[in-house]
C-alpha positions in Angstrom: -140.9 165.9 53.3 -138.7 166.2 56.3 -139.9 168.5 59.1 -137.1 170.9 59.6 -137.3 171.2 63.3 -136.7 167.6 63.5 -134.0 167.7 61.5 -132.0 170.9 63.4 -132.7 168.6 66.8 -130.3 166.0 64.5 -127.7 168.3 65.5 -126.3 165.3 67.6 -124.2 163.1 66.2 -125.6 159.7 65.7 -122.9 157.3 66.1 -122.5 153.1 66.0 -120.0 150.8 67.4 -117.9 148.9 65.0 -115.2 146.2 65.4 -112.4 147.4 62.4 -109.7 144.6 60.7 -106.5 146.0 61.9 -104.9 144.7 58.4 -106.7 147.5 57.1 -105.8 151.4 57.4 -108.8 153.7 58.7 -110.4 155.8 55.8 -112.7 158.6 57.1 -115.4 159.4 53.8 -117.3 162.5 54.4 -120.2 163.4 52.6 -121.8 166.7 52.8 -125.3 167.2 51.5 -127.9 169.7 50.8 -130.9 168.8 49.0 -129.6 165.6 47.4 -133.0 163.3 47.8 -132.1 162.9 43.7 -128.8 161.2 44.0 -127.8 160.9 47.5 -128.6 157.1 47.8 -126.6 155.9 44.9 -123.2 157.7 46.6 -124.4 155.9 49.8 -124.4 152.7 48.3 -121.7 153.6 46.3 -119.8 154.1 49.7 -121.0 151.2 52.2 -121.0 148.4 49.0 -117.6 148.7 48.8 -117.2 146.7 52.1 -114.0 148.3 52.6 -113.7 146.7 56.7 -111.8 150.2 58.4 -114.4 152.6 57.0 -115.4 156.0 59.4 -118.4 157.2 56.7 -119.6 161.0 58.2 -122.4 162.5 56.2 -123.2 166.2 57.1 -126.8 167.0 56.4 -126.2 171.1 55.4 -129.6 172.2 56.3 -132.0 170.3 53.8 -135.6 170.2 53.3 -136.7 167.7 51.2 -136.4 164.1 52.0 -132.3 164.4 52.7 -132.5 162.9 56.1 -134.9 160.4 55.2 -132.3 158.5 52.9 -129.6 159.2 55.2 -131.3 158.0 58.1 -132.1 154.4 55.8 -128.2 153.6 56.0 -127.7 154.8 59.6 -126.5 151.3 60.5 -123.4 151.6 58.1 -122.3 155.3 59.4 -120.0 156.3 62.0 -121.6 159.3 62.7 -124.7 161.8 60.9 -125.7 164.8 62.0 -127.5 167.8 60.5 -126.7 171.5 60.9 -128.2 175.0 59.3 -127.0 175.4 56.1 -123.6 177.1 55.9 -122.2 176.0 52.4 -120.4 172.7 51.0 -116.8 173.5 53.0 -117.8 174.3 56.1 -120.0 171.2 56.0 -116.9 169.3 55.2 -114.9 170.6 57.9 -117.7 170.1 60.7 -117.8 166.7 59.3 -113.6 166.0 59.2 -113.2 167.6 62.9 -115.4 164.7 63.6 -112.9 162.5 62.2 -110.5 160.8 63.2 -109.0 158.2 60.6 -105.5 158.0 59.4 -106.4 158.5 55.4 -109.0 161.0 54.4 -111.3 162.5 51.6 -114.7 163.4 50.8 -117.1 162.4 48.0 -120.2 165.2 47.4 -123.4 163.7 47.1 -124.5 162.5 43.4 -120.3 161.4 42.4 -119.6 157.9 42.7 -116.8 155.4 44.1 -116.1 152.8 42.2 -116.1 148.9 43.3 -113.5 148.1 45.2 -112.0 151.8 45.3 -111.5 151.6 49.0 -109.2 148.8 48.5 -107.2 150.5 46.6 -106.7 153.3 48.7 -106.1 151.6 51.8 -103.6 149.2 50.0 -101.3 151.9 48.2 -101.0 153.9 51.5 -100.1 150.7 53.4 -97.2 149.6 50.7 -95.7 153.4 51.0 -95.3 155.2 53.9 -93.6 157.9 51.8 -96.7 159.0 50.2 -98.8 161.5 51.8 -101.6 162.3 48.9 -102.6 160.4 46.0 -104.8 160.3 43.1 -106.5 157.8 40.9 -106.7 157.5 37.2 -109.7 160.2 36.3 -113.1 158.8 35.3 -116.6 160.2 34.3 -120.3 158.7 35.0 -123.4 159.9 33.2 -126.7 161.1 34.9 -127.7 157.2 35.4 -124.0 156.1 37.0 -122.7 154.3 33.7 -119.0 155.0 33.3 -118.5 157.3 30.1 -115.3 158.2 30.1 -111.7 157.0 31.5 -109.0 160.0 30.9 -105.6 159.3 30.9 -103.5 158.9 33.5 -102.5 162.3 34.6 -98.9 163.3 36.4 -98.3 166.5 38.5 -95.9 168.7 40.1 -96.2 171.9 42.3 -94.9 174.3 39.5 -96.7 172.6 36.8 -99.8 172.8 38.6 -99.5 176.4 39.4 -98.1 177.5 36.0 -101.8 176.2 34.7 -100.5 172.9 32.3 -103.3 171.2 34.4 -105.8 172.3 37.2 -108.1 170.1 37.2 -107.4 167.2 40.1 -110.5 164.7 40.4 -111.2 165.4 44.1 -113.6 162.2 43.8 -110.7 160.4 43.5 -108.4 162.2 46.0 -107.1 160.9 49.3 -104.5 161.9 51.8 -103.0 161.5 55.1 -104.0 163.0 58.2 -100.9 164.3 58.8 -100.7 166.3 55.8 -104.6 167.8 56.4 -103.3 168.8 60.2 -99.5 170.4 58.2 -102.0 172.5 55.5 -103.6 174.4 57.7 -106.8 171.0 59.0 -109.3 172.8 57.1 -111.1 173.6 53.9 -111.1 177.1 53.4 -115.0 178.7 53.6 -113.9 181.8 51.2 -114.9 180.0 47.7 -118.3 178.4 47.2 -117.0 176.1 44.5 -112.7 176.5 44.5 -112.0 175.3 47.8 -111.0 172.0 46.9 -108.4 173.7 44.3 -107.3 176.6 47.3 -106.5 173.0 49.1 -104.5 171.3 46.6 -102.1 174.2 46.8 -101.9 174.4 50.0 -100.7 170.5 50.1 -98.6 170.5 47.2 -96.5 173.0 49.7 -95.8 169.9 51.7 -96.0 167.2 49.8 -95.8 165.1 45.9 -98.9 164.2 44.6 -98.4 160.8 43.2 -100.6 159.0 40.2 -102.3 155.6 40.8 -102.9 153.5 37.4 -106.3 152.4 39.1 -109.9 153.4 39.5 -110.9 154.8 42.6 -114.2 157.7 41.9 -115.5 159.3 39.6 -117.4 162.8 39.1 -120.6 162.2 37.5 -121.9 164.9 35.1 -125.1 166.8 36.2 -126.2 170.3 35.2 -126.0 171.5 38.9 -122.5 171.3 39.5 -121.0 174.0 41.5 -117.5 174.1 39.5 -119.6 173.7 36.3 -122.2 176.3 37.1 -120.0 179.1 35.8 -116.8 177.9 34.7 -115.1 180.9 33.6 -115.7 182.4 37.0 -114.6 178.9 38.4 -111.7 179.9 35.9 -110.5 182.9 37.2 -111.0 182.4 41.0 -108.7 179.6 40.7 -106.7 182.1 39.1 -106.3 184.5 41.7 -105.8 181.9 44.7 -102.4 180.8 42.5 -101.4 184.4 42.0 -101.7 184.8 45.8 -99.7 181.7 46.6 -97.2 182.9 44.1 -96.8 186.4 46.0 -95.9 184.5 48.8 -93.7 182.0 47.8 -89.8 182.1 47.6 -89.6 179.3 44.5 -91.9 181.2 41.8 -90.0 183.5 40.1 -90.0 181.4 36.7 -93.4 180.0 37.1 -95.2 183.9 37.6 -93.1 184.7 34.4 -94.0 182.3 32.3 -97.6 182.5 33.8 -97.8 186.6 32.8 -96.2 185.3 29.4 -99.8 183.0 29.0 -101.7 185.5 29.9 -100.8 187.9 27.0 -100.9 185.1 24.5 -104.0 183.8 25.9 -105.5 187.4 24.8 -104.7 187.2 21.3 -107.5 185.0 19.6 -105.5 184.1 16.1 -102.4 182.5 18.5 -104.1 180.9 21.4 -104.8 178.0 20.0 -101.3 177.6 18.6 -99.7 178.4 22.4 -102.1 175.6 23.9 -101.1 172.8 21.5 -97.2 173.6 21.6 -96.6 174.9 24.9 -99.1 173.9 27.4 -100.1 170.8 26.4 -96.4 169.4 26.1 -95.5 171.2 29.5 -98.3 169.0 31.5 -96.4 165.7 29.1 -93.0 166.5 29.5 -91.2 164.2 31.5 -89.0 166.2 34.2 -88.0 165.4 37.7 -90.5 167.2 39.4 -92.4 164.4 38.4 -92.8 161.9 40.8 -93.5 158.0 39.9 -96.5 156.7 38.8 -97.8 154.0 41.5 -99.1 151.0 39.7 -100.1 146.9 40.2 -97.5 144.7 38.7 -99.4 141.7 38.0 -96.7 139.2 37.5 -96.0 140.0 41.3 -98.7 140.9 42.7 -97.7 143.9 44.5 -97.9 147.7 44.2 -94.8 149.3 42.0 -93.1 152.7 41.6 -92.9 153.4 38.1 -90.7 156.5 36.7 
């Protein structure tokens, strides 16, 4: 067990030297822990296997006391930084370890979710070939309890309004990376109000500046464990998500059609004998219908080996 003296005096940042490949864009990875001697080493290795040559990995140790620090401490040589602090909740870890950052793409992976091989590339590669993107997403995947790959979902597409009219919520955050110069333009923090919606409360806040775009590629995956925070409760999870769209709403000039049709769900969504009938004919088709609020899908063209726009 980890003496948790010891581990407050970790407050430090312990930091090593590296020499990056310039061909490569910097990609901070933070990982914020509490408790996670079960999993933690597999999202390590998960992380540093991937090689990736312009890697800035940060792992916030949120007060633990089991052997947290231990594990982290094994794969200090691969870190830019650790450092442990009294526990204070998975976003404010996250944004003590981000103010620590300082790479050009960014995005976080909680301990026990997985990246998978070669994801880095990826990343790095699509934000390279277009400067025009600013956030981006990969194709969403699911692990089981022992890291096998269980499910690959379709390739999803979003907008602003579709995402706040409810077609589709759910963005794979393990899978989610942006630019620092959209982080710094949405406010350069996770907010510390939710205990499980602040990834969500920061989506919205982006899609204010920028297009999400698609990538027909795998980059993470969340891997399915009882414990999970958005899991825990999901119709709370549900309806706080909810209520941080009906506050953007209130203060947005451009949602007079989307909080209309949104109070129009809400009364169908009451009614037991038609909800099902609403969700396969409305809400469904509204997250598949092709519009140009969509914008293109990012994919590798084979034939010519290079990244593509596809509408």
């Amino acid at each position: 067990m980890t003496d948790i003296g010891q581990a407050t005096q970790a407050a430090q940042p312990h930091v090593r030297e590296e020499v990056h490949a310039p061909a490569w864009p910097r990609i901070t990875i933070v990982t914020a822990v509490y408790n996670g001697e079960q999993d933690l080493e597999e999202t390590i290795q998960s992380v540093v296997q991937q090689r990736y040559p312009n890697l800035e990995y940060i792992i916030v140790d949120d007060g633990s006391t089991d052997a947290t620090v231990e594990i982290i401490k094994k794969y200090e040589q691969h870190l830019a930084c650790w450092f442990s602090q009294p526990n204070k909740g998975l976003y404010a870890a996250l944004n003590a370890g981000f103010a620590r950052s300082s790479a050009e793409i960014m995005g976080w992976i909680n301990s026990g979710d997985l990246l998978h091989t070669n994801g880095l590339f990826v990343v790095g590669n699509v934000f390279s070939c277009f400067a025009d993107v600013e956030w981006l997403t990969g194709r969403p995947t699911v692990f089981d309890s022992r890291g096998m790959t269980v499910q690959i979902q379709h390739l999803p597409r979003w907008s602003r309004n579709r995402f706040l009219a409810g077609a589709n919520r759910h963005i794979q955050q393990e899978s989610t990376f942006w630019r620092r110069s959209l982080w710094q333009r949405a406010g350069g923090a996770l907010s510390t109000e939710y205990r499980a919606e602040g990834d969500f409360e920061q989506w919205v806040r982006f899609f204010r500046h920028a297009r999400l775009y698609s990538v027909n590629a795998l980059i993470g995956g969340y891997r399915m464990h009882q414990g999970s925070l958005s899991h825990t409760n999901i119709v709370h999870y549900n309806d706080r998500c909810d209520e941080i769209v009906e506050r953007e709403l209130d203060s947005a000039h451009d949602g007079t059609w989307v909080k209309l049709f949104r109070r129009i769900s809400g009364r169908v969504e009451r009614i037991p004998k038609v909800r099902w009938v609403w969700r396969r004919l409305v809400m469904d088709p509204l997250y598949r219908w092709r519009g140009p609020d969509w914008p293109p899908v990012i994919e590798y063209h084979v034939d010519e080996a290079r990244w593509v726009l596809r509408k």
